[in-house]
ROKE-410037 format. One record per residue (C-alpha): x, y, z; residue in three letters. Coordinates in steps of 0.001 Angstrom, whole numbers, padded with zeros to 6 digits, always signed. Layout:
BEGIN
X  Y  Z  Ala
...
This chain:
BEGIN
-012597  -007776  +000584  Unk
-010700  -010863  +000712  Unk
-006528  -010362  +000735  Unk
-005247  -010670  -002865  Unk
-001967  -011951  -001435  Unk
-000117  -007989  -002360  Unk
+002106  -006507  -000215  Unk
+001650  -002546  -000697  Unk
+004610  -000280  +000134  Unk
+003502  +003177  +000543  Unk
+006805  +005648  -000576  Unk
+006536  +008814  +001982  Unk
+009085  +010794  +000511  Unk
+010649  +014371  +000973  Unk
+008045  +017026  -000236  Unk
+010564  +018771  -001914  Unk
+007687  +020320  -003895  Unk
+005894  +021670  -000819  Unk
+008719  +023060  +001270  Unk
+006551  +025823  +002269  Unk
+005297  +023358  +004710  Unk
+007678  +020623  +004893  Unk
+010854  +022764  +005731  Unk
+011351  +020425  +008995  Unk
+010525  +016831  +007973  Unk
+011434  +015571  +011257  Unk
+008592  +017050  +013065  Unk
+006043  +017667  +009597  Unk
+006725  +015294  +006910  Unk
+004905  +015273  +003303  Unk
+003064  +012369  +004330  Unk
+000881  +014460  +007198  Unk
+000137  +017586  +005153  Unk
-003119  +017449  +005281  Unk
-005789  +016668  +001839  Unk
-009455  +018102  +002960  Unk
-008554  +017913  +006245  Unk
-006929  +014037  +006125  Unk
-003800  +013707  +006187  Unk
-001854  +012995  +002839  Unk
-000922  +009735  +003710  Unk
-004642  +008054  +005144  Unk
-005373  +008195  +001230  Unk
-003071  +005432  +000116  Unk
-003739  +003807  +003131  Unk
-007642  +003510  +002785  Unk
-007387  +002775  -000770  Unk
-005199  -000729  +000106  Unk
-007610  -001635  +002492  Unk
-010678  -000631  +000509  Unk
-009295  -003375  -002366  Unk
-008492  -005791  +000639  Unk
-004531  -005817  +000989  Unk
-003273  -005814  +004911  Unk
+000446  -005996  +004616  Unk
+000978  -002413  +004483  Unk
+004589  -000798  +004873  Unk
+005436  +002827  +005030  Unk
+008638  +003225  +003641  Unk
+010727  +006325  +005321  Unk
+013669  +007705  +006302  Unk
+014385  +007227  +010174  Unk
+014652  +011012  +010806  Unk
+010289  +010968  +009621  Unk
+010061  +007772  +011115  Unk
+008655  +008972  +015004  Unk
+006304  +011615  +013750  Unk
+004502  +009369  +011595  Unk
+004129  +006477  +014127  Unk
+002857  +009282  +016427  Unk
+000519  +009938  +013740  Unk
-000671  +006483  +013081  Unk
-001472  +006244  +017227  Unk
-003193  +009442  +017320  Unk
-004791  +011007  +014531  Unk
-008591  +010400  +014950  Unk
-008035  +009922  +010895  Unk
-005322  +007078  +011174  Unk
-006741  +005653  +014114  Unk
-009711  +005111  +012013  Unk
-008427  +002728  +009675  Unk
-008650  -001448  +009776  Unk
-007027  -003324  +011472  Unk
-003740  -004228  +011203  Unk
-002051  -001152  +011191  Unk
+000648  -000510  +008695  Unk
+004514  -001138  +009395  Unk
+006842  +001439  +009621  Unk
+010384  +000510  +007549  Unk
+012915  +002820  +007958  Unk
+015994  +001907  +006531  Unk
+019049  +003075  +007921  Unk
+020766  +004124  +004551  Unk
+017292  +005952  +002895  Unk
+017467  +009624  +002928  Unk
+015627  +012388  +001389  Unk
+017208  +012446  -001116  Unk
+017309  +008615  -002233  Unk
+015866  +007339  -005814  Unk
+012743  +005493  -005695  Unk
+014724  +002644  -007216  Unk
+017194  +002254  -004805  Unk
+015129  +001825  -001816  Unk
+013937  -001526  -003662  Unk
+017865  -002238  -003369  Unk
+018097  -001217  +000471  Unk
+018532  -005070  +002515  Unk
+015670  -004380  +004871  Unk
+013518  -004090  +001789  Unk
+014607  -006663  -000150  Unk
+014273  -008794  +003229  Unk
+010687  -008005  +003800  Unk
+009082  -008359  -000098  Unk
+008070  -011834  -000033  Unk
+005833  -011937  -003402  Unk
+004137  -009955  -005861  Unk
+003703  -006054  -004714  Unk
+002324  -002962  -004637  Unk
+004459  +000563  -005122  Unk
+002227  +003693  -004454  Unk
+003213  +006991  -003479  Unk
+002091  +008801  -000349  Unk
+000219  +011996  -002159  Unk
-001807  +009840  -004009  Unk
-005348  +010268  -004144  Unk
-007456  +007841  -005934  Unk
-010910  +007325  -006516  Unk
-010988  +004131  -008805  Unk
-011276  +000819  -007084  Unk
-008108  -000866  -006549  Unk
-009621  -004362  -006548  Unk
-010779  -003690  -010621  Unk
-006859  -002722  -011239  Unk
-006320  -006058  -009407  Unk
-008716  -008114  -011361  Unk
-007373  -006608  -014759  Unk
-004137  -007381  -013821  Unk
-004539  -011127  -012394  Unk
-006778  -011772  -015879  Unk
-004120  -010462  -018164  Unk
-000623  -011428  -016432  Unk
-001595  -013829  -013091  Unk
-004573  -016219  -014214  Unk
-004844  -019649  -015918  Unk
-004730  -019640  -019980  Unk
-005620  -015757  -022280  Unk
-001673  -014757  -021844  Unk
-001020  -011974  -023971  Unk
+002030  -012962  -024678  Unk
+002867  -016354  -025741  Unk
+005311  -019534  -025848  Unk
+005123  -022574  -027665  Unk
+008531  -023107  -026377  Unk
+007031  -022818  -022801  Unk
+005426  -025799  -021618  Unk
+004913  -025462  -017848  Unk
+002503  -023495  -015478  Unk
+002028  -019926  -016538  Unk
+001315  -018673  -013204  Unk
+003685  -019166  -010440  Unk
+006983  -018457  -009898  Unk
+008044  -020320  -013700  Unk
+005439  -018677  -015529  Unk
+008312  -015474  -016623  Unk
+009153  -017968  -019295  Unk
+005808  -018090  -020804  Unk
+005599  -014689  -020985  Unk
+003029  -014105  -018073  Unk
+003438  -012432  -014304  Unk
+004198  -008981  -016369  Unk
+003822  -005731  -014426  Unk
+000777  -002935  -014307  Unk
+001404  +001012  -014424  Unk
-001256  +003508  -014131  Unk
-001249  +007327  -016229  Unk
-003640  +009903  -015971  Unk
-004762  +013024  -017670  Unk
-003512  +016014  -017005  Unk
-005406  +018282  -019232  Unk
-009081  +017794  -017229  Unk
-011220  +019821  -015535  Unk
-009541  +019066  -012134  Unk
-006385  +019856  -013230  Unk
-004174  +022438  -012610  Unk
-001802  +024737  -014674  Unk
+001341  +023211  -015130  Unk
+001048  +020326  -013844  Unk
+004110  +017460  -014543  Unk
+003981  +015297  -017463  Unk
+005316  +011924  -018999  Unk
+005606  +010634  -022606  Unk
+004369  +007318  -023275  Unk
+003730  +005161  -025701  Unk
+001794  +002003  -026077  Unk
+000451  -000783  -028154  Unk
-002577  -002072  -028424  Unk
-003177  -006061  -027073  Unk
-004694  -008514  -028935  Unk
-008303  -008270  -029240  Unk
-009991  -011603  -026514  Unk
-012192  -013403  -027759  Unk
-014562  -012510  -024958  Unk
-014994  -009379  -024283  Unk
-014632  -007593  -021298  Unk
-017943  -006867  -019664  Unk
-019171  -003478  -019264  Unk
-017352  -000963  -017179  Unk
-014199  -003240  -016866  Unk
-011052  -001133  -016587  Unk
-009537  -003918  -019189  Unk
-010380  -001856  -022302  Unk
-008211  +000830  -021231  Unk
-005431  -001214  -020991  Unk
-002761  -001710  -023346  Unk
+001006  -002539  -023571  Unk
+003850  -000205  -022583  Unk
+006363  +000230  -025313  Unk
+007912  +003436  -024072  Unk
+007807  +005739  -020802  Unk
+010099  +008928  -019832  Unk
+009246  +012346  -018687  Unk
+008276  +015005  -020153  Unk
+012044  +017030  -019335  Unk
+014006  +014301  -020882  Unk
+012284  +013782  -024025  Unk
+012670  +017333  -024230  Unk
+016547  +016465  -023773  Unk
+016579  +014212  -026202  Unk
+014996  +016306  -029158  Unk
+017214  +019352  -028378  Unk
+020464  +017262  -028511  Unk
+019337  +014744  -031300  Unk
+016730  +017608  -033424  Unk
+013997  +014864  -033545  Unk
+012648  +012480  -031930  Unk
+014695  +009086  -033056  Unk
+012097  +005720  -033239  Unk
+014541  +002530  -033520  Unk
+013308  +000015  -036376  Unk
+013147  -002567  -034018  Unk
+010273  -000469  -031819  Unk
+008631  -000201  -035745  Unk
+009189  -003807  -036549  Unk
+007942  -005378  -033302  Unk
+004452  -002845  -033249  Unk
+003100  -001564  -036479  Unk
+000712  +000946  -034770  Unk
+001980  +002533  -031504  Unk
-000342  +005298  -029486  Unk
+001610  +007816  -028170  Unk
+000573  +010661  -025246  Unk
+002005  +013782  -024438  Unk
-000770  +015225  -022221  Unk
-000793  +012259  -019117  Unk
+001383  +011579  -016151  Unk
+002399  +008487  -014279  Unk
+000420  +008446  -011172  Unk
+003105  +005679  -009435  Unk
+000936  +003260  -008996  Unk
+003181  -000049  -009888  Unk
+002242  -003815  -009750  Unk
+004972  -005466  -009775  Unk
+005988  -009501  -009817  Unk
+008400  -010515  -007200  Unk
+011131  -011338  -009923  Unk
+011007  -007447  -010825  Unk
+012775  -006913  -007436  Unk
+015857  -009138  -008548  Unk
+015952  -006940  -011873  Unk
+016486  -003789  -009519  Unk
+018876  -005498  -007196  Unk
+021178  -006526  -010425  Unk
+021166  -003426  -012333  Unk
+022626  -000896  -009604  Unk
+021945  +001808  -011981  Unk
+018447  +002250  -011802  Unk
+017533  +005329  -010077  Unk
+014166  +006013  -010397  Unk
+010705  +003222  -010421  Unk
+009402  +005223  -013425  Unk
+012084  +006228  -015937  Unk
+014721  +003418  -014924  Unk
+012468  +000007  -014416  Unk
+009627  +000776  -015878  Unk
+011012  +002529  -018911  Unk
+013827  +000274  -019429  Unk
+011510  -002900  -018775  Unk
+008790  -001337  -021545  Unk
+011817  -001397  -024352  Unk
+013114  -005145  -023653  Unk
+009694  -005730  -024908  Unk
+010782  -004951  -028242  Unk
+014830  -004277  -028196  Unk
+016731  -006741  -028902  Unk
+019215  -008007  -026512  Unk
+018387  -005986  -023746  Unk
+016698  -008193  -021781  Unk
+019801  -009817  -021676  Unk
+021874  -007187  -021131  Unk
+019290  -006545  -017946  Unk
+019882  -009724  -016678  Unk
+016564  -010807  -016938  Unk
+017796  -014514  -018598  Unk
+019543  -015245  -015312  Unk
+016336  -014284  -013402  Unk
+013971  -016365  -015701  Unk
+016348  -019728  -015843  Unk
+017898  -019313  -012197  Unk
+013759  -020066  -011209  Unk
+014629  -023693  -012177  Unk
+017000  -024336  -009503  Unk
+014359  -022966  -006759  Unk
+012420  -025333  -005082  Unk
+008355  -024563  -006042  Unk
+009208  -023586  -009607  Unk
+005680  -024266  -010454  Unk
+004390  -022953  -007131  Unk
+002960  -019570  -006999  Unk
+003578  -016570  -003944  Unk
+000208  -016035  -001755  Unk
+000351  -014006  +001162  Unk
+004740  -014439  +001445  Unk
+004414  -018359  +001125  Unk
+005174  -020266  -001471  Unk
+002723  -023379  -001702  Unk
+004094  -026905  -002392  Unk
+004717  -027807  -005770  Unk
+001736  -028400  -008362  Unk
+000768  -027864  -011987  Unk
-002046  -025503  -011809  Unk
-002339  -025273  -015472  Unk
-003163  -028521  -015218  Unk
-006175  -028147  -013197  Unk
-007548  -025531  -015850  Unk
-010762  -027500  -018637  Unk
-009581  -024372  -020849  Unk
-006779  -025775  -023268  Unk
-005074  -024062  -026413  Unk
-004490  -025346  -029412  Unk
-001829  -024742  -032406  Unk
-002785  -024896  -035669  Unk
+000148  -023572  -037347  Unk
+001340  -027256  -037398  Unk
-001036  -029341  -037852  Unk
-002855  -031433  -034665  Unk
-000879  -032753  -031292  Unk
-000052  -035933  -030739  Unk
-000741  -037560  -028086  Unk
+002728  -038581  -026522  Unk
+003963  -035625  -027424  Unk
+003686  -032365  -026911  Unk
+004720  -030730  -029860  Unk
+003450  -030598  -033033  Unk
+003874  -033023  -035232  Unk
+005114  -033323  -038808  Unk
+002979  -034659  -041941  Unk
+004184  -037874  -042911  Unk
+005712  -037402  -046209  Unk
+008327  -035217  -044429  Unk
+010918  -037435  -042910  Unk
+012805  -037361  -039620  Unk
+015773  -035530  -039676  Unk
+018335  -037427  -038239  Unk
+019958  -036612  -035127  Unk
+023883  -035471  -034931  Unk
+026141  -037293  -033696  Unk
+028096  -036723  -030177  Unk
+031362  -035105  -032017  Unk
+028953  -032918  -034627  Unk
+026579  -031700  -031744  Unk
+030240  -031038  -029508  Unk
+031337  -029187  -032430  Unk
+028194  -027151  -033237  Unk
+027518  -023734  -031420  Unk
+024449  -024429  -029050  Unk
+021581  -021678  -030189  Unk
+020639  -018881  -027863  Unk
+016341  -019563  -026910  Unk
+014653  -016528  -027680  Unk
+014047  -014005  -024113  Unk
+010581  -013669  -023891  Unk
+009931  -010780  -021545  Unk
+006741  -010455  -019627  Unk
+005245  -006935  -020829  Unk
+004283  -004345  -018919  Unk
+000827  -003069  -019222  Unk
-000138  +000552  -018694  Unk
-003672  +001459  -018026  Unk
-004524  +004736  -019430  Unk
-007131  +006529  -017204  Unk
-009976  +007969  -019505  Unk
-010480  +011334  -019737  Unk
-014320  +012385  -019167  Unk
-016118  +013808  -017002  Unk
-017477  +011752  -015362  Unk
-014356  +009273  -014482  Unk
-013201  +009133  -010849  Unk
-010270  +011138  -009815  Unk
-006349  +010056  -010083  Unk
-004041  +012791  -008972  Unk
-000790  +013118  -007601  Unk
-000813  +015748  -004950  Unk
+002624  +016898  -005002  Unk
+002204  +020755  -005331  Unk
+000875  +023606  -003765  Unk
-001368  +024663  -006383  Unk
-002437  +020255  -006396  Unk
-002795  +020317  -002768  Unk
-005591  +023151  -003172  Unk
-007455  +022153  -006206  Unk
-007688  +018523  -004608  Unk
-008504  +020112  -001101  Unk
-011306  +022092  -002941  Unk
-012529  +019366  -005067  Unk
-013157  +016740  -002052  Unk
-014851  +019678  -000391  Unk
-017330  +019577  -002686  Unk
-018579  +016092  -002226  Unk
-021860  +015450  -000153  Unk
-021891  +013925  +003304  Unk
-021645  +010400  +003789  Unk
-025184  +010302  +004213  Unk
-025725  +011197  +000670  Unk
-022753  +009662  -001559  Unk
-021145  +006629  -001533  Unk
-017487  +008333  -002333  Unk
-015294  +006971  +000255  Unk
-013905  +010434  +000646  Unk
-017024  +012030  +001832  Unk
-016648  +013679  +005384  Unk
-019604  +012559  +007708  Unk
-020627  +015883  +008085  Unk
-019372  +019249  +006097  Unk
-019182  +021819  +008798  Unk
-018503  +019613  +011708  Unk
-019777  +021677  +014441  Unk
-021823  +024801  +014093  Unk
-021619  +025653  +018055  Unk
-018837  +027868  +017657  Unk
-020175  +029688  +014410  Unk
-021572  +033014  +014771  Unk
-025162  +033601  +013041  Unk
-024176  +036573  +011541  Unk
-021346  +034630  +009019  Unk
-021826  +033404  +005917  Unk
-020394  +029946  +004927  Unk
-021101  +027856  +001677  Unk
-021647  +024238  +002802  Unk
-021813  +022903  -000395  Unk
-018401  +023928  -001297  Unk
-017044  +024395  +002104  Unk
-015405  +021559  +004477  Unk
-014802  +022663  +008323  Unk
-013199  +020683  +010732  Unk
-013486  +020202  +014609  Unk
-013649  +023541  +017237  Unk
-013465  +026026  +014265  Unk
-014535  +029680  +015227  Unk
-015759  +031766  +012882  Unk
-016809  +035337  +014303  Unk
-019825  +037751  +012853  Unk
-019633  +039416  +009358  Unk
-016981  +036715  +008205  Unk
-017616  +035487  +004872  Unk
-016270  +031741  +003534  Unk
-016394  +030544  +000425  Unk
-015240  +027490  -001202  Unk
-012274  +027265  +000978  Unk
-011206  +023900  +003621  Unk
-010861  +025207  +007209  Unk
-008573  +022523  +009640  Unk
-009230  +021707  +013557  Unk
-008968  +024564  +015792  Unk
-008936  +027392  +013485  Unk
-009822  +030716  +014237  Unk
-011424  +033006  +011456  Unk
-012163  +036467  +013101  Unk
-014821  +039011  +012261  Unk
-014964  +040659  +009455  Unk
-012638  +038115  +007545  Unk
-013638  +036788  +003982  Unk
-012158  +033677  +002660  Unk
-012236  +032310  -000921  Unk
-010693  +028954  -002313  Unk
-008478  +028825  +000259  Unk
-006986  +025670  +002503  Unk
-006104  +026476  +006076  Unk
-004248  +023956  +008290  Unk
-004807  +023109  +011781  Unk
-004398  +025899  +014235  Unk
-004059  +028870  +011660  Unk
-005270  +031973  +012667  Unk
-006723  +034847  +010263  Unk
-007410  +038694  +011479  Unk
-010052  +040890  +011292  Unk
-011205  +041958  +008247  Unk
-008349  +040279  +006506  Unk
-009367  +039133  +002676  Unk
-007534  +035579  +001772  Unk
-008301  +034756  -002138  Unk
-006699  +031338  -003113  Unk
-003684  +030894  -000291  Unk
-002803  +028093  +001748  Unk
-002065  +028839  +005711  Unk
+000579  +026460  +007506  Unk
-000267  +024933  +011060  Unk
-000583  +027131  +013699  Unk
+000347  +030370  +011629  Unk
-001485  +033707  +011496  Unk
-002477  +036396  +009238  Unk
-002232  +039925  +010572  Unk
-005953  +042248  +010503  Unk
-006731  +044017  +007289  Unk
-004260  +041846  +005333  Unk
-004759  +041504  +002030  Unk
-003344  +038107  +000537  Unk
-003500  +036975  -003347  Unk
-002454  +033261  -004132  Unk
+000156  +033149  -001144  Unk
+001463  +030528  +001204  Unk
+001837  +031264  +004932  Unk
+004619  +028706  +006797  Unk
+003789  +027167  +009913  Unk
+004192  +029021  +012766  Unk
+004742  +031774  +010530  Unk
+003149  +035757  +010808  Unk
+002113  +038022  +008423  Unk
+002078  +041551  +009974  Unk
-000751  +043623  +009973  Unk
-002453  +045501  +006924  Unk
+000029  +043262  +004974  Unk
-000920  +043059  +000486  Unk
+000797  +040801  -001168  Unk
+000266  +038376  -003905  Unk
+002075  +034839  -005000  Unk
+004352  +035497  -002233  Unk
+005880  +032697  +000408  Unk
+005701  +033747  +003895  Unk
+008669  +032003  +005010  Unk
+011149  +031660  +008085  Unk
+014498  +032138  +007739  Unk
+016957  +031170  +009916  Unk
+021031  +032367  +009968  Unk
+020290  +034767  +006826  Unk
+021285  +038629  +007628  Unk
+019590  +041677  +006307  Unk
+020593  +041479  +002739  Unk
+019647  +038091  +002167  Unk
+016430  +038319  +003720  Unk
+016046  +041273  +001313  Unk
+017036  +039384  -001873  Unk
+014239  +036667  -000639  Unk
+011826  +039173  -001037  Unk
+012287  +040402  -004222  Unk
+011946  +036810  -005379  Unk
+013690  +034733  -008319  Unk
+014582  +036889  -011151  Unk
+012155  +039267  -010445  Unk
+009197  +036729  -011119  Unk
+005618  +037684  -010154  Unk
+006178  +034816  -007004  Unk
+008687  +035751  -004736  Unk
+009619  +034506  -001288  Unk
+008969  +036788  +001897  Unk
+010658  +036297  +005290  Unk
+009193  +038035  +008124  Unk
């Protein structure tokens, strides 16, 4: 694919979600936890180069910083990838615990986005093409002439840098359902609410992400519209939301997969309103209702941003690759040419339309009336931002945040079930499903169609696996049965142990005759022998005496999942 002139910046963030297995993100960040036996991050990765966009950065905090750059040099996975490799950026003010926001504030970022980008997450896995999100986007916000949001008051280029004033260069967020076959119980959440766009006069062809793409009028999540009906006992809908969009669409079911396309300008927005936490609630919620509120575009800043382009040299230049190309009128260079006829025909000196000629010329004011006379605010137009709303069926490809245990197992099991490379063209097919069968005993039984094993996996006689992902040098010994389950790199399960739906950490091992139910094992961590248990955590603890190890057991509030430190 040729470079679409994005920058991508992949957000590896804290895991906070998995801490089973991110307890020590200096040595085992989120972004390595292995997806089918990839790790998390090679996802996001492969999807930017798959739609043709190079300029990768990995966004981090320094103390994740070395174990990821050891990963990009040495996992057979990573190592994989195109050419060039992605950038590490490590600010030295991001921490665990900073808003997705405010790293767009951080200087090193701000120093190194140099045109339109790309904001993903690092547990994203996503199986619809990048380059058709691209395409949409560039026809409905970045080309020449079919804006969907006009201004005759606008007479310049509508793509480049001046093209905020004609309302064009808006922004693209992508939602998914959550209520699918692939999806899991209780599973996060957004509201949102959008408007239809105007109908094009040519459609778009067949299998075009386009007709599932509409305009974002509202976006929060799912806990603070909750907040907002307890305190207020409804759900309030300002007359100016009504007023603006007769018919508005509103979903309760789907959840913002993070995937933001953003115009360079959006970065100044962030920079000015210090406020602004989070990417989703903050920007892109706040951004969705200066669509349609009145005054708070201004009150944004976004005003400044759109006249201060004037004083820049290259108004009418557009960003490629970082660069901004010498100036030109490119919608001059377009044969397609609009035409108003609300007021009658064009003529030819000027631009505007012009009156009948029974109506006379209203003459001018003079220098003390104009001096005297308030000077009229011109109307904000904001660029909208579009939200494509992933379709339901079946048979759609798979968006999905991967942000939970119970998402980091369904996903594992899902990708297991794809073919081998040989025999489908899903770009997350593994070239083979049980890697190497030399150190399988003939007496096991393993179900490769559902099944994914990895490199030097042993699996001794009488052991019985079943729709489960097995990682690089595990060891599975006789007499074991596994079902749905995801086991990390190095784990280590006993004999005639029975695993039903768990997740085992790197390097960790379950004791012989253990029975486990929907339980996570830390790395490093060991279950004892004969051990039963189910939705329990099999966790270290370190500096906690008797009685709080004992009140880690019993679990939170007496819930059927409860914590257990060994």
């Amino acid at each position: 694919m040729p470079s679409p002139g994005f920058q991508a910046f992949i957000l590896c963030g804290p895991g906070v979600s998995l801490n089973t297995f991110t307890a020590t993100p200096e040595e085992f960040p989120k972004a390595l936890i292995p997806i089918a036996n990839r790790p998390m991050m090679w996802y996001p990765l492969d999807w930017c180069y798959r739609m043709g966009i190079s300029n990768i950065h990995l966004v981090t905090p320094p103390s994740s910083a070395k174990a990821i750059e050891a990963a990009l040099l040495q996992n057979p996975h990573l190592t994989s990838l195109p050419l060039p490799r992605a950038d590490i950026l490590a600010p030295e003010n991001l921490t665990q615990t900073s808003g997705t926001a405010e790293i767009l504030r951080l200087p090193e970022v701000q120093a190194v986005v140099t045109g339109d980008f790309l904001i993903l997450p690092c547990d994203l896995v996503c199986e619809v093409a990048g380059e058709s999100l691209l395409e949409a986007w560039m026809i409905q916000q970045a080309g020449l002439g079919g804006a969907s949001v006009s201004s005759l008051d606008y007479l310049g280029p509508k793509m480049g840098i001046g093209g905020e004033k004609g309302g064009r260069r808006g922004g693209l967020g992508v939602w998914y359902q959550t209520k699918s076959e692939s999806s899991t119980k209780g599973e996060e959440t957004d509201f949102v609410a959008t408007a239809s766009l105007d109908i094009p006069t040519v459609p778009p062809p067949e299998g075009s992400l386009r007709s599932n793409i509409s305009k974002l009028v509202y976006s929060t999540t799912t806990d603070t519209l909750k907040d907002i009906t307890e305190e207020k006992k409804s759900f309030p809908i300002r007359h100016g939301l009504i007023r603006k969009h007769g018919r508005i669409r509103m979903l309760t079911t789907y959840r913002d997969a993070h995937i933001y396309l953003f115009p360079h300008w959006v970065l100044e927005m962030v920079r000015r309103n210090e406020t602004m936490d989070s990417i989703s609630e903050d920007v892109v919620g706040w951004w969705a209702k200066a669509s349609w509120q009145e005054g708070l575009g201004d009150k944004l800043g976004l005003r400044e941003i759109f006249q201060g382009n004037d004083d820049r040299d290259g108004e009418t230049g557009s960003y490629h690759s970082g660069l901004l190309e010498e100036d030109m009128d490119i919608g001059s260079m377009s044969s397609t040419r609009t035409s108003n006829f609300r007021n009658g025909p064009s003529s030819k000196n000027d631009p505007r339309s012009a009156f009948a000629s029974r109506v006379s010329t209203p003459t001018p004011p003079t220098s003390k009336e104009a001096s005297t006379q308030p000077t009229p605010k011109q109307k904000l137009t904001i660029p909208p931002i579009l939200a494509y709303i992933h379709p339901s069926a079946t048979t759609t490809p798979l968006i999905r945040r991967v942000d939970t245990i119970p998402i980091l197992l369904a996903t594992s099991l899902y990708l297991a079930k794809l073919p081998p490379t040989t025999e489908t063209p899903s770009p997350f097919a593994h070239p083979q499903k049980v890697a190497s069968t030399s150190s399988i005993a003939t007496r096991s039984t393993i179900s490769k169609a559902d099944c994914l094993l990895a490199e030097n996996v042993t699996v001794e006689e009488k052991c019985v696996v079943k729709e489960s992902v097995v990682g690089v040098n595990c060891v599975i010994k006789s007499g074991a049965r596994l079902t749905r389950c995801l086991l990390m790199d190095g784990a280590v399960v006993g004999e005639k142990a029975q695993l039903t739906g768990c997740v085992l950490g790197r390097r960790c091992q379950v004791g012989r005759e253990s029975v486990l139910r929907e339980c996570e094992v830390q790395e490093g961590n060991v279950v004892p022998e004969e051990t039963d248990a189910k939705g329990e955590k099999f966790m270290v603890f370190e500096g906690l005496d008797d009685e709080d190890v004992e009140e880690a057991r019993e679990g939170d509030d007496g819930g059927d999942e409860g914590i257990a430190a060994y």
